[in-house]
C-alpha positions in Angstrom: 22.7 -12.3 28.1 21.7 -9.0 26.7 19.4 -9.9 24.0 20.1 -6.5 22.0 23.6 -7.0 21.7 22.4 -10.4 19.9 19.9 -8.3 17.7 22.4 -5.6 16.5 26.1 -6.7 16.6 28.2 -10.0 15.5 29.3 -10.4 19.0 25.8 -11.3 20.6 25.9 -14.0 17.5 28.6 -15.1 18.7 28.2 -15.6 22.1 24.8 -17.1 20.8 26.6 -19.8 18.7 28.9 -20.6 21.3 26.0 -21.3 24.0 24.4 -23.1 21.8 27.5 -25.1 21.2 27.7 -26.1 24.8 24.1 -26.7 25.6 21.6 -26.2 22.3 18.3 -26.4 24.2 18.5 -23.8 26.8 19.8 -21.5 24.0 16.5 -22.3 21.7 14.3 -19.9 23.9 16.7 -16.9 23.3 16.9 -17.8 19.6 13.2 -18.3 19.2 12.7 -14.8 20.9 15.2 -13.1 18.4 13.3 -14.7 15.4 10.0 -12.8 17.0 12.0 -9.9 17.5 12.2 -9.7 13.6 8.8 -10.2 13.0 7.9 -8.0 15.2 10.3 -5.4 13.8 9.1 -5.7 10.2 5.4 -5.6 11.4 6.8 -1.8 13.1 8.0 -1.1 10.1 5.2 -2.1 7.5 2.4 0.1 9.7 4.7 3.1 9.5 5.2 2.5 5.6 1.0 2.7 5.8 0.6 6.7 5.5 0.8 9.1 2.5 4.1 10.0 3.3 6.0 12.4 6.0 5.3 14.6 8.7 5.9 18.0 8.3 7.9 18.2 11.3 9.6 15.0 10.0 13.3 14.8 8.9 16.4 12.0 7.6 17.7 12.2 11.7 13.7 12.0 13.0 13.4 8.8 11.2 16.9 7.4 11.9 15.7 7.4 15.6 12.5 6.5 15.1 13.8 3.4 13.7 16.0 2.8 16.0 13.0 3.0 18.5 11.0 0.6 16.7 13.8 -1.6 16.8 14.4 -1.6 20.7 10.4 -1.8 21.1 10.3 -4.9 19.0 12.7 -6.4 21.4 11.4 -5.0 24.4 7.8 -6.8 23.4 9.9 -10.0 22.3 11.6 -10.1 26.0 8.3 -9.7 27.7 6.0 -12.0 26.4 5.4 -10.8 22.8 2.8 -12.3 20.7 3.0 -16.2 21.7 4.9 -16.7 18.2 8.1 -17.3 20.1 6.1 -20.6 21.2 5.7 -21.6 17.6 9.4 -20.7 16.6 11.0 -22.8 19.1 8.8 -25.8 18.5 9.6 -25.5 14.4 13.2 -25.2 15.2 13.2 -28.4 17.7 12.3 -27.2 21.2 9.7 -27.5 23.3 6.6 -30.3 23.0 7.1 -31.9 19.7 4.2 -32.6 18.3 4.9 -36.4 17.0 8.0 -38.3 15.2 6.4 -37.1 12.4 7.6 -33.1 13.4 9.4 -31.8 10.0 13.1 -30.9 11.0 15.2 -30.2 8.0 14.5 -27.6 5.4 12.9 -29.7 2.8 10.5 -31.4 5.0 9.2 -28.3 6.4 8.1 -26.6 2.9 6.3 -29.3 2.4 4.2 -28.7 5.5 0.5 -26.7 4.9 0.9 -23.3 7.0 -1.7 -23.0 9.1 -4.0 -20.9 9.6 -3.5 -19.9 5.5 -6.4 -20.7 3.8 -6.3 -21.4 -0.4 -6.6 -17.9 -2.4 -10.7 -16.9 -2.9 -11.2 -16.3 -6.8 -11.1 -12.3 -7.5 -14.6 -12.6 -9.2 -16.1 -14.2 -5.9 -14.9 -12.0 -3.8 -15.7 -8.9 -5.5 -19.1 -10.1 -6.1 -19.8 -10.2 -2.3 -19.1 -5.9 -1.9 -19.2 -4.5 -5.1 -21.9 -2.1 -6.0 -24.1 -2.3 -8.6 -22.6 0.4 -10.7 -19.2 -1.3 -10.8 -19.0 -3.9 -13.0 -16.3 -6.6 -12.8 -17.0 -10.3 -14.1 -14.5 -12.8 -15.6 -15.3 -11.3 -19.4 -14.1 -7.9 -18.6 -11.6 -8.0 -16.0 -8.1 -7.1 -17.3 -5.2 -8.8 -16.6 -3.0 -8.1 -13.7 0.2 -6.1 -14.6 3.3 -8.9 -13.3 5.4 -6.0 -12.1 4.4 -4.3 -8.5 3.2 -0.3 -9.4 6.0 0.5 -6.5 8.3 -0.1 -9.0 6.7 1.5 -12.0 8.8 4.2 -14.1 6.5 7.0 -15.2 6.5 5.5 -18.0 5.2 2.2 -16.8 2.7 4.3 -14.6 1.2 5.8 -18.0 1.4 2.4 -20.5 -0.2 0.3 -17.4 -3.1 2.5 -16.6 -3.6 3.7 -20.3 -6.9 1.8 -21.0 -8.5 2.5 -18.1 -7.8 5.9 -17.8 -9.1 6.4 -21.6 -12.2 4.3 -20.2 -13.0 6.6 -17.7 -12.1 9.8 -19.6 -14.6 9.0 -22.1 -17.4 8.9 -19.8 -16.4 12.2 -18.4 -14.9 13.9 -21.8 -11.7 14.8 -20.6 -8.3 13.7 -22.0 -6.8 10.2 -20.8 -3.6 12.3 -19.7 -5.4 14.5 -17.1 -7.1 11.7 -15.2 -2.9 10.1 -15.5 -1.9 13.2 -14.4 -3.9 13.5 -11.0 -3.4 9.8 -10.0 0.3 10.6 -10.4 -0.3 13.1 -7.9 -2.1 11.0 -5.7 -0.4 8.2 -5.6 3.4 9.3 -6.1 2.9 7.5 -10.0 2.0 4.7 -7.8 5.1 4.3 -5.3 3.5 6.0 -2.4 -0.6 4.1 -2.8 -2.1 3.9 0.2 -2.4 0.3 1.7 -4.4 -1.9 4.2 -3.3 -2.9 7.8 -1.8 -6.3 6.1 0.4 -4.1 3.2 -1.5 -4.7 0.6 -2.4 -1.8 -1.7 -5.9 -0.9 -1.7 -5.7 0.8 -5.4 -6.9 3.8 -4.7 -5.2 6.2 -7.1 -7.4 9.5 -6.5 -7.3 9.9 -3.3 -11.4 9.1 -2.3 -12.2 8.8 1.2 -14.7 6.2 2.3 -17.5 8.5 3.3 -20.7 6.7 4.7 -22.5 6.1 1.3 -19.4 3.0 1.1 -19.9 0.0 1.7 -16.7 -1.8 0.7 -13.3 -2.1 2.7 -11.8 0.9 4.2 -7.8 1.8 4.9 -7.0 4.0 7.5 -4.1 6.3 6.9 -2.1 9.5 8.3 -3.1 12.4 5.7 -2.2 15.9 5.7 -5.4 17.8 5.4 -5.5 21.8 5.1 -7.9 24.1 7.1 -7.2 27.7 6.5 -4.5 27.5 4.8 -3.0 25.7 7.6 -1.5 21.9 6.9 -2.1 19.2 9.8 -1.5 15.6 10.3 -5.0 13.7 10.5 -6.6 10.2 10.2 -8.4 9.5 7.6 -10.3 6.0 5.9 -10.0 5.8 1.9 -11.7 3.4 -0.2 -10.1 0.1 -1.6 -10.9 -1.2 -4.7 -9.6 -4.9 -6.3 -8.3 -3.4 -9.1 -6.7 -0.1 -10.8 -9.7 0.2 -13.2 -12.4 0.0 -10.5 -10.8 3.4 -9.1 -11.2 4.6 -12.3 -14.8 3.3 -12.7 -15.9 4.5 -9.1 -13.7 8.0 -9.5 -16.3 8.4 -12.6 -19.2 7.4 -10.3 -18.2 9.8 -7.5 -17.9 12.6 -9.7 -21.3 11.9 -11.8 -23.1 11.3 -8.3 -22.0 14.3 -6.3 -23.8 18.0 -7.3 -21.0 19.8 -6.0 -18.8 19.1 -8.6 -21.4 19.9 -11.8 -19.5 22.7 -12.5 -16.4 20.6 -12.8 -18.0 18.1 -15.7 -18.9 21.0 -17.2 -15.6 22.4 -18.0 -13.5 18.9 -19.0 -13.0 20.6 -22.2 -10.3 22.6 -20.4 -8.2 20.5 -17.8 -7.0 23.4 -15.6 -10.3 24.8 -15.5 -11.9 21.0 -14.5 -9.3 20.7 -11.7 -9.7 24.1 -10.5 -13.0 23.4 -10.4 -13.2 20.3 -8.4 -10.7 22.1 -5.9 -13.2 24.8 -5.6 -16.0 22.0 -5.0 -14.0 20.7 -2.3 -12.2 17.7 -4.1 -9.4 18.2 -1.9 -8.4 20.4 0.7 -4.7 21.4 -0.3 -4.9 25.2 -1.8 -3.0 24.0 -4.9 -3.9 21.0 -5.6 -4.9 21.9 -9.6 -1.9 23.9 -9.7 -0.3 20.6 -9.0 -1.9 18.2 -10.9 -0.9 20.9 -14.4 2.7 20.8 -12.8 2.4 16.9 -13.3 0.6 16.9 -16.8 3.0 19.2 -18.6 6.1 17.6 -16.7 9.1 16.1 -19.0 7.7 12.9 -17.2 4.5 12.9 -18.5 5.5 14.0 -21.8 8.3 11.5 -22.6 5.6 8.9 -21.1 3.1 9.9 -23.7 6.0 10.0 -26.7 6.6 6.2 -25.6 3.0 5.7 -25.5 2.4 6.5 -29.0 4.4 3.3 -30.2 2.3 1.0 -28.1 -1.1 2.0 -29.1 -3.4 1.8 -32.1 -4.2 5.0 -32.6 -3.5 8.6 -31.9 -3.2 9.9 -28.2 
């Protein structure tokens, strides 16, 4: 049977069902390889969501097809072998060696099977505590609570209330305004829809954009980037820090800044924010010719402005 018929249209179901009618264990090895099919599929999909965004050369009908490759490549790997989980599908479903009359069968007795291989959640604290550096502090005292809502869903508005305190953290130790250090992580991060993420999809909360040059020693997320050398934009790889939380970006983005001489002149003019950003694009910050003309675009939008009006009734005192 063609397997992609079964993968993209109701009459491959059908003629599924139907075999599976007549003789339900020969038609659990073409079921299992659908179910890898989708896995594999959304794995396709999840390491192409794990760039900054799109090609230049990109467009609506390039990524229509490419997803339709990714689709026929996920069944191609499925029919040939894929990645053994086939195996595993077929013996949850109830093929192959069973392992015992124990085996779960229905619904309710499998969730209450352990998954393997999935070990219990390490505490944040631990964890950090094994790769932070010393200039970073996170313990149980100070570590803020985690926002319930995923930042890819975040209104500007949300983007600004969320990151508030820790923007006016860092902005203190710098002496520039909370808004401007808002301003450039909107830019860099899309107002956090577009952060860049690890190989497994998680985000690694970087919100401005630093690359893990050798002086890092933490966890590292490679990602497509568009980097410009004369002028000129092209698509290269690049490794960017990741962090356990929003406010250690802003802590190490403070660090960064404080450590590196190039960007002196920079601290020295956070009285004015277009002349700081100019400044640090001059230094090198960032490649792209108008990156502080960008980051102003952001910080006088009507976005940033109606964010800051419904800030006003959330905090203490004045912005």
């Amino acid at each position: 049977m063609d397997s992609a018929g079964i993968y993209t249209d109701f009459t491959g179901l059908t003629e599924l069902k139907a075999r599976a009618g007549k003789d339900a264990d020969a038609s659990l090895d073409e079921v299992a390889r659908q179910f890898e099919a989708l896995l594999l599929g959304q794995m396709l999909k999840s390491m192409r969501q794990a760039s900054l965004g799109e090609g230049l050369m990109e467009s609506d009908q390039s990524l229509f097809y490419r997803d339709m490759y990714d689709k026929q490549l996920a069944i191609h790997l499925a029919q040939s072998g894929g990645l053994g989980l086939a195996d595993m599908i077929k013996q949850q479903i109830g093929g192959g060696d069973k392992p015992g009359p124990g085996s779960p069968r229905g619904v309710d007795d499998y969730r209450q099977q352990p998954i393997p291989g999935i070990r219990p959640s390490t505490p944040a604290v631990a964890v950090t505590a094994e790769r932070s550096r010393p200039e970073i502090q996170r313990t149980a005292a100070t570590a803020p609570a985690v926002p319930a809502q995923d930042p890819v869903n975040w209104q500007p508005e949300e983007f600004v209330e969320n990151l508030w305190p820790w923007a006016r953290e860092a902005a203190e130790k710098l002496g520039l305004m909370p808004q401007a250090l808002l301003a450039q992580a909107a830019l860099e991060s899309g107002w956090g829809r577009h952060m860049i993420q690890t190989l497994d999809g998680t985000s690694a909360n970087n919100l401005f954009g630093i690359k893990a040059d050798r002086h890092w020693e933490g966890e590292k997320a490679g990602v497509d980037t568009l980097e410009y050398q004369h002028g000129v934009a092209s698509r290269k790889k690049a490794f960017f820090r990741v962090y356990e939380s929003h406010r250690e970006s802003f802590q190490d983005y403070v660090n960064f800044l404080h450590s590196n001489p190039r960007y002196q002149e920079a601290l020295e003019s956070v009285s004015d924010p277009a002349r700081y950003f100019s400044a640090l694009q001059k230094a090198g910050y960032a490649t792209d010719p108008r990156y502080a003309e960008k980051i102003d675009a952001v910080l006088n939008s009507p976005q940033m402005q109606r964010a800051l009006e419904r800030l006003k009734t959330t905090v203490a005192q004045p912005l």
